[in-house]
C-alpha positions in Angstrom: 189.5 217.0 -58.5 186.3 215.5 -57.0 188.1 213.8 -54.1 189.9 217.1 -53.2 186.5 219.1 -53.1 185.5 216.8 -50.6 188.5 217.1 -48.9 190.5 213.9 -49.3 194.0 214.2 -50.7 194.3 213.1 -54.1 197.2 210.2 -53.8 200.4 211.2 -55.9 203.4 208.6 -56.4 205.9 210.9 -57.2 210.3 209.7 -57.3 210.1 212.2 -54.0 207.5 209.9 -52.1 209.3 206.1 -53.5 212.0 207.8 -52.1 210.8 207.9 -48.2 208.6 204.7 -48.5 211.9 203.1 -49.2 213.9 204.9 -46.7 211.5 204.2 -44.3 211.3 200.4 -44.5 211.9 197.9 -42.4 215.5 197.3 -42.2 216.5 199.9 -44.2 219.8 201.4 -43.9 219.7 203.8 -46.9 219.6 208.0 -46.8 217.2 209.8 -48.4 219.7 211.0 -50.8 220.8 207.2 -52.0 217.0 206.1 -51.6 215.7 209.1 -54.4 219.2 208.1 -56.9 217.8 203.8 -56.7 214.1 205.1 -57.1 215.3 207.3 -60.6 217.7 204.8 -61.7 215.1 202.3 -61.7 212.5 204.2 -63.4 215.3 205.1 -66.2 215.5 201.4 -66.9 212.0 200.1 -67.3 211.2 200.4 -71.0 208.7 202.4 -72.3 205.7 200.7 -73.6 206.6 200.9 -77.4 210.0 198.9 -75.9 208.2 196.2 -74.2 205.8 195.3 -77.1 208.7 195.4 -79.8 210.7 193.4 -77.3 207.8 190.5 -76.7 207.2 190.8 -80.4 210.6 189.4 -81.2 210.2 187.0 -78.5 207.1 185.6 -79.3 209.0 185.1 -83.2 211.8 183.9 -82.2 209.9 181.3 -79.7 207.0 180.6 -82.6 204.4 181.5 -80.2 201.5 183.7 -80.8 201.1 187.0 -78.8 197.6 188.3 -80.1 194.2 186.5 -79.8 194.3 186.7 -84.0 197.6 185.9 -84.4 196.5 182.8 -81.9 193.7 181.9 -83.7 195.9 181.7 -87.0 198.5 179.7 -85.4 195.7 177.3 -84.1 193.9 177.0 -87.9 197.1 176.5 -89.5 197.7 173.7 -87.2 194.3 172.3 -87.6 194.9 172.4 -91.2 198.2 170.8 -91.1 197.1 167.9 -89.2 193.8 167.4 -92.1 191.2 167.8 -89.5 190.6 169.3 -86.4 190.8 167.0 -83.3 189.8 167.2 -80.1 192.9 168.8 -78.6 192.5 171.6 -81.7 188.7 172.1 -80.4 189.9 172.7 -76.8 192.6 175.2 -77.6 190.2 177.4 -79.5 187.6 177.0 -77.1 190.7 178.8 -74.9 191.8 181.2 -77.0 188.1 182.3 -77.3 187.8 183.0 -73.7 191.5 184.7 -73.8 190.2 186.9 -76.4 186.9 187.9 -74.4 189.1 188.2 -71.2 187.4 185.2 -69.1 188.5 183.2 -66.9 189.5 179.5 -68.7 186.6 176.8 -67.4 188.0 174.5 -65.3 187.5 170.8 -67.1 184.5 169.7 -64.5 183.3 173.3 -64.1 179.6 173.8 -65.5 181.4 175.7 -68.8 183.2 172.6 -69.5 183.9 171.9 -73.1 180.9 170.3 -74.6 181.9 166.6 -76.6 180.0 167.6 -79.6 182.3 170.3 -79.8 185.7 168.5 -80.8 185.2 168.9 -84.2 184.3 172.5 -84.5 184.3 173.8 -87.9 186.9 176.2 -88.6 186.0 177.2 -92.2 184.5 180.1 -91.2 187.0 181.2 -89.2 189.2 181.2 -91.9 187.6 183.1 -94.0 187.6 185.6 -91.2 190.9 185.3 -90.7 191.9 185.9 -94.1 189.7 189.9 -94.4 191.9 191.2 -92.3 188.6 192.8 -90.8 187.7 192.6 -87.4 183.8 192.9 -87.9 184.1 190.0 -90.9 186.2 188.2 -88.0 183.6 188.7 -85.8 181.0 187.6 -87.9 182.8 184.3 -88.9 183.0 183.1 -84.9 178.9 183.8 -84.9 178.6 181.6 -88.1 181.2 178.8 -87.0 179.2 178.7 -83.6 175.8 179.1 -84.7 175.6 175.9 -86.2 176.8 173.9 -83.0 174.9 175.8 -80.9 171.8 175.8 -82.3 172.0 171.8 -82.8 172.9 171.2 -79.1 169.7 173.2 -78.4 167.9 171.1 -80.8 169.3 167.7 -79.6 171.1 168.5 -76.3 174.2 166.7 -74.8 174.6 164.0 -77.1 171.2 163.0 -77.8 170.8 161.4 -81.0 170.1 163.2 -84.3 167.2 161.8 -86.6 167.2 160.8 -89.7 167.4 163.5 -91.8 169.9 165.2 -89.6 172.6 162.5 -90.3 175.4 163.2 -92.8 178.3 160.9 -93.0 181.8 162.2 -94.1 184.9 160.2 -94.8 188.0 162.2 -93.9 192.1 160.6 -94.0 192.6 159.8 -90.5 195.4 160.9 -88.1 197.7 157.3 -88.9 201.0 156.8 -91.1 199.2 154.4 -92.8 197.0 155.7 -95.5 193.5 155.4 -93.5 190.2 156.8 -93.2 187.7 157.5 -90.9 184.4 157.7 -90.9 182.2 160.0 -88.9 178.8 161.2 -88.4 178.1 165.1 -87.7 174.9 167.1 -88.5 174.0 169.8 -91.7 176.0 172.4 -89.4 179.6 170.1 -89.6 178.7 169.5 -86.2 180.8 166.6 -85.4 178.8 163.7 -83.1 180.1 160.5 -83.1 182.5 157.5 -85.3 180.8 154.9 -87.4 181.8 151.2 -85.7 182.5 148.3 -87.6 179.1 146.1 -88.5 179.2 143.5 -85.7 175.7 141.4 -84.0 173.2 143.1 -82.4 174.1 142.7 -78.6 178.0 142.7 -78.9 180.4 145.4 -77.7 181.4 148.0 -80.1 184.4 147.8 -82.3 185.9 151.0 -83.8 189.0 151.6 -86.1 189.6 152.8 -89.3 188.7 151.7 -93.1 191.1 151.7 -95.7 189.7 153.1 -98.7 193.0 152.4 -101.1 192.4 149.2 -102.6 188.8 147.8 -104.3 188.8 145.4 -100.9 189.0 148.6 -98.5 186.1 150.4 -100.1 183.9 147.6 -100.1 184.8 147.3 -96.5 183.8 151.2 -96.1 180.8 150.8 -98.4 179.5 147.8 -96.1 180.2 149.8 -93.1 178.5 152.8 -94.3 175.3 151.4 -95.7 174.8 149.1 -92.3 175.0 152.6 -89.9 172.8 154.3 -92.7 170.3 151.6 -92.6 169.4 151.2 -88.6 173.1 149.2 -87.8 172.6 145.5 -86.6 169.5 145.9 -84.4 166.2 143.9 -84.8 163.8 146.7 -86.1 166.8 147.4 -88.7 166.8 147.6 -92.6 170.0 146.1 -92.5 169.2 143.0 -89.9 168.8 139.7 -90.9 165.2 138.4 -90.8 166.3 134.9 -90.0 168.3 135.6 -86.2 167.1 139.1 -85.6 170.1 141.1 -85.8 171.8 138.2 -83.5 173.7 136.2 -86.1 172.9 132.7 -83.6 169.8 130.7 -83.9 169.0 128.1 -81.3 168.1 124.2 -82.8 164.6 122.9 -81.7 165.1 119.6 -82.6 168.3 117.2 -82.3 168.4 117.6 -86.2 168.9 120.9 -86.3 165.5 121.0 -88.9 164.0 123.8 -87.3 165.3 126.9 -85.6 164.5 130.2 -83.2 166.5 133.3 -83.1 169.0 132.7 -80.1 170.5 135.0 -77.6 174.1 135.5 -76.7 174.6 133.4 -73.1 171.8 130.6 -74.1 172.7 127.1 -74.7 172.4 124.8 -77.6 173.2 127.8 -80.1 174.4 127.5 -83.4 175.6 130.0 -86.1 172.8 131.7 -88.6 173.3 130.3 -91.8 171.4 133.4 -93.6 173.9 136.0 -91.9 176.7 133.7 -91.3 176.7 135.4 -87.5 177.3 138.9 -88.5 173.7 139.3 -87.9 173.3 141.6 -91.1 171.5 140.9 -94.3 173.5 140.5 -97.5 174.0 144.6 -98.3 175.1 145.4 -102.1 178.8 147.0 -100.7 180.3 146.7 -103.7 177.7 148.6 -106.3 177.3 151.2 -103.9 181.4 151.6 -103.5 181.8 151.1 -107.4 179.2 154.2 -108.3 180.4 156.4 -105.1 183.8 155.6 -103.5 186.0 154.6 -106.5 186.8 158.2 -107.3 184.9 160.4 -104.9 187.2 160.0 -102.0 190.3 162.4 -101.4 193.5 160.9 -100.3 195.5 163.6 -100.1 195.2 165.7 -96.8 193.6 169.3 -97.2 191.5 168.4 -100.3 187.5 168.7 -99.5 186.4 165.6 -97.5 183.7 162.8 -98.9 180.1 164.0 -97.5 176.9 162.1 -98.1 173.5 162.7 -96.1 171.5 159.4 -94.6 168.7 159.9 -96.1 170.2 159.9 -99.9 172.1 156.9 -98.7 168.8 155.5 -98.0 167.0 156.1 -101.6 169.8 154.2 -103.2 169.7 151.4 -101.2 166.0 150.7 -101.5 166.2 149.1 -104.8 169.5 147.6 -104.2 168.6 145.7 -101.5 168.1 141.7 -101.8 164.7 140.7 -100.9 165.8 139.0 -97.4 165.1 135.3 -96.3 162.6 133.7 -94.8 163.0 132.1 -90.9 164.2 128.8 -92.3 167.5 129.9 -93.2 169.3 126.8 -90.8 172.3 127.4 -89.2 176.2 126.8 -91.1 179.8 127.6 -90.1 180.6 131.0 -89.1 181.5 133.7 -91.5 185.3 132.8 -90.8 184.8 129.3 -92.1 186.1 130.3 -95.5 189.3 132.0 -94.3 189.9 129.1 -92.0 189.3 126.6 -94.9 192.0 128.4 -97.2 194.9 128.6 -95.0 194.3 124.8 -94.0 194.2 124.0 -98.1 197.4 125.8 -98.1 199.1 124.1 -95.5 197.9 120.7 -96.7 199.1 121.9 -99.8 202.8 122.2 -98.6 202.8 118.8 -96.9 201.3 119.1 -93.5 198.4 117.2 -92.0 195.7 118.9 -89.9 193.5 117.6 -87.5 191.1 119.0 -85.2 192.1 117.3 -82.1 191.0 113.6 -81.9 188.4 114.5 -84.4 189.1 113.6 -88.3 188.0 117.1 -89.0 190.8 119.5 -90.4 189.3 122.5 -88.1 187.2 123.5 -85.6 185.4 127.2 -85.4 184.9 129.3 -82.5 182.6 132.1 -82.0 182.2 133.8 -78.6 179.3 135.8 -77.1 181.1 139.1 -77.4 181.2 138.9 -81.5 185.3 137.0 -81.8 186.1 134.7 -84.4 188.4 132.2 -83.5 189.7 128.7 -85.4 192.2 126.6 -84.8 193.8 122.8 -85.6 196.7 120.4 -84.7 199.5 121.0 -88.0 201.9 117.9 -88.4 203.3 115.3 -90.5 205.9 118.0 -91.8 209.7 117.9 -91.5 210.5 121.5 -90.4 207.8 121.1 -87.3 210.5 118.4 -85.1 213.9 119.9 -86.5 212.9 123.7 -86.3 210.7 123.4 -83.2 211.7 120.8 -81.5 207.9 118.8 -81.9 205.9 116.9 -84.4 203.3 118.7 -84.3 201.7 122.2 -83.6 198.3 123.8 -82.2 197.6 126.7 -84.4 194.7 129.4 -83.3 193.9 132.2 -84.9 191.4 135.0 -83.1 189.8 137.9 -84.8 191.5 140.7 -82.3 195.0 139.0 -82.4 195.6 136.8 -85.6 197.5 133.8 -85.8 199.6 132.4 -82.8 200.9 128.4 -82.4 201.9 127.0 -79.2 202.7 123.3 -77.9 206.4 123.5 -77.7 207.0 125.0 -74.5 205.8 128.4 -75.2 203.6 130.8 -77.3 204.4 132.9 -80.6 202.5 134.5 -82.5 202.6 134.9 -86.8 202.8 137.8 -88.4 202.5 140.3 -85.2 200.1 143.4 -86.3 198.2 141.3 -88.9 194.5 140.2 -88.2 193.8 138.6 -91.5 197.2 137.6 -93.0 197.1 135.9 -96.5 197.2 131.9 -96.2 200.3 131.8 -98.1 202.1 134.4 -96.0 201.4 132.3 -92.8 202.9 129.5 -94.2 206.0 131.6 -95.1 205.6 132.3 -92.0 205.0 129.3 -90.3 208.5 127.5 -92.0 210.3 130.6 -91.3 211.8 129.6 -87.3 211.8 131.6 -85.1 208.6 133.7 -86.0 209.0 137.3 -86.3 208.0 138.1 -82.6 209.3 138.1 -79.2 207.9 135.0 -76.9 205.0 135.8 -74.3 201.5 136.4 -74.6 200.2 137.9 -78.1 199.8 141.4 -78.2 196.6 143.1 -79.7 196.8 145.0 -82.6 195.8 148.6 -84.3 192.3 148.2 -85.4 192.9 149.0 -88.9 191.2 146.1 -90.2 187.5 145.0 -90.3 187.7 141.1 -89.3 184.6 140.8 -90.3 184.6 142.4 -94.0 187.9 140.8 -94.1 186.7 137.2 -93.9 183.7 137.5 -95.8 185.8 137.8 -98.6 187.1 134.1 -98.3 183.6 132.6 -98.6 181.9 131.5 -101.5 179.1 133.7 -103.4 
């Protein structure tokens, strides 16, 4: 009505007016009469609203997608669920649904909106207890709460920045593997998710992540040791859990020929030597097993869906402080490595079924390798036993074994490896494996495995208390 006061035609698309638009066109051949029966035929078929939505209803259920932004965010919490935890690609689809729902545009992924790392775990309790009111203002509500702790963290400690203290809470969920694992992570009081826990290695090495297995008495104290080197400042100098003796380094360097008298050393010097405190892990001797016995034997869910393990720093901190062994004084002297043990059993073993070892031209049975980046290594010459020159066509064998491969032997024209996807095999099941010709393994190079395992936890075990 206003624009024909004014004198401007109000615009009506009537069947009439379709009618000579068509006929009218470019190229078109039709009469008005045949133009006005298309122009009705066509609006008969198009299906009336009610149609359409019944029609993309079906669809959608036939198809098992979601066609509302609720029924959308219930497909994408049930699938969250399903999984036991949400991961990254779960955060990012309801980062999208969000903005479908608010009818924004989707962020582009290096757009200034992008999706924030802290937000790949985002907690989706709240929003299903939204979900299940059936309200939409309880719905509402919920996506405040589930955000509001995020948000108001990233404000407090913005884009990554580390929490303090009393922020930290560690949780131990199963992890996304067909082998029963677990992983540990770090997140905030809001179940703001931040970062993984590593595996304990030297101050000054790369960092090593995987998972813990938390089935067996050996996996929990691996957890436990894990957990209680993070909670106590990691392997750094100005940590609780360093050792005194090498500073977190887990190498001392000799000041006298004898080897009487010693300095913390840093990884690339010369004339290093292993801690004898620390063994080279570079941490202080942590009470793992107490602290597994009184809160990982029967604390931690391995059934997906159940109510992860949760623990804040600092009460992992008050229970430590009397735990703790008073630590050693700077004349600690340098030993073998913390593989020394492990080492030392499989060579018993294989003495023990007939073969000779020898490191080289040395008399020794073994020699030790430790690299600057935190790898174990050993290795020895195996002979003197008959299967070596009838099943492998040489008397004798070099066997190495490396902390991020396992056990491989060579010096018969080509390279196999033991045991393929086993770090830390048991001494007896390399020899099984080692009379057992071929090896279980295709030829070529050996092939890293899942880090499942820590080498280091593992090992530890072989030496003596």
């Amino acid at each position: 009505m206003a624009e024909e006061q004014y004198g401007m035609p109000k615009k009506r698309t009537t069947a009439q007016q379709r009618a000579r638009e068509l006929q009218s066109a470019d190229g078109s051949t039709l009469t008005y009469g045949q133009s006005l029966q298309q122009v009705r035929r066509r609006h008969r078929d198009l299906p009336r609203p009610g149609e359409a939505r019944t029609a993309l209803a079906e669809l959608a259920k036939a198809s098992d997608l979601s066609v509302t932004w609720r029924e959308r965010l219930k497909h994408h919490v049930a699938a969250s669920r399903a999984d036991g935890w949400p991961a990254e690609h779960h955060a990012r689809d309801l980062y999208e649904e969000l903005h479908i729902a608010a009818g924004a545009p989707l962020p582009g992924p290096d757009g200034p909106v992008a999706l924030p790392r802290e937000l790949r775990y985002f907690p989706l309790s709240p929003v299903e207890r939204g979900l299940q009111s059936k309200d939409a203002a309880a719905l509402a509500c919920a996506l405040v709460e589930a955000f509001a702790g995020p948000m108001r963290q990233l404000l407090r400690h913005p884009y990554g920045s580390p929490a303090s203290v009393d922020d930290l809470v560690y949780r131990i969920r199963r992890a996304p593997t067909r082998a029963p694992r677990h992983q540990l992570t770090i997140h905030t009081p809001e179940d703001l998710y931040f970062d993984d826990v590593h595996y304990p290695r030297p101050w000054g090495t790369p960092l090593t992540y995987g998972f813990f297995r938390a089935t067996d008495v050996r996996g929990r104290d691996e957890l436990a040791r894990a957990l209680l080197a993070h909670a106590l400042g990691g392997a750094e100098p100005t940590s609780l859990a360093a050792c005194t003796t090498c500073q977190a380094n887990g190498l001392l360097s000799a000041l006298d020929t004898d080897h009487s008298s010693h300095i913390p050393a840093y990884r690339g010097e010369r004339s290093i030597c292993i801690c004898g405190t620390c063994r080279g892990s570079g941490l202080r001797a942590l009470p793992a097993r107490a602290f597994a016995e009184e809160f990982l034997s029967d604390e931690i869910r391995t059934a997906a869906g159940e109510e992860p393990w949760v623990m804040a720093r600092s009460s992992i901190i008050t229970w430590a402080s009397p735990h703790l062994l008073p630590p050693s004084g700077p004349s600690g002297g340098c030993r073998d490595g913390l593989q020394a043990g492990y080492i030392a059993a499989v060579a018993d073993v294989l003495i023990g079924a007939g073969f000779t070892l020898t490191a080289g031209e040395e008399s020794a049975d073994y020699e030790l390798d430790f690299d600057d980046r935190g790898g174990l290594g050993g290795h020895f010459y195996v002979g003197g036993h008959p299967c070596l020159p009838s099943e492998y066509g040489a008397s004798r064998l070099l066997m190495f074994w490396y902390s991020d491969r396992g056990w491989t032997i060579t010096g018969f024209g080509e390279v196999l490896a033991l045991l393929p996807g086993q770090t830390v095999p048991e001494p007896e099941a390399v020899l099984q494996a080692l009379l057992e010709h071929p090896p279980a393994t295709d030829p070529g190079k050996p092939r890293l495995v899942p880090r499942d395992v820590d080498v280091y936890a593992e090992v530890l075990t072989y030496l003596p208390h």
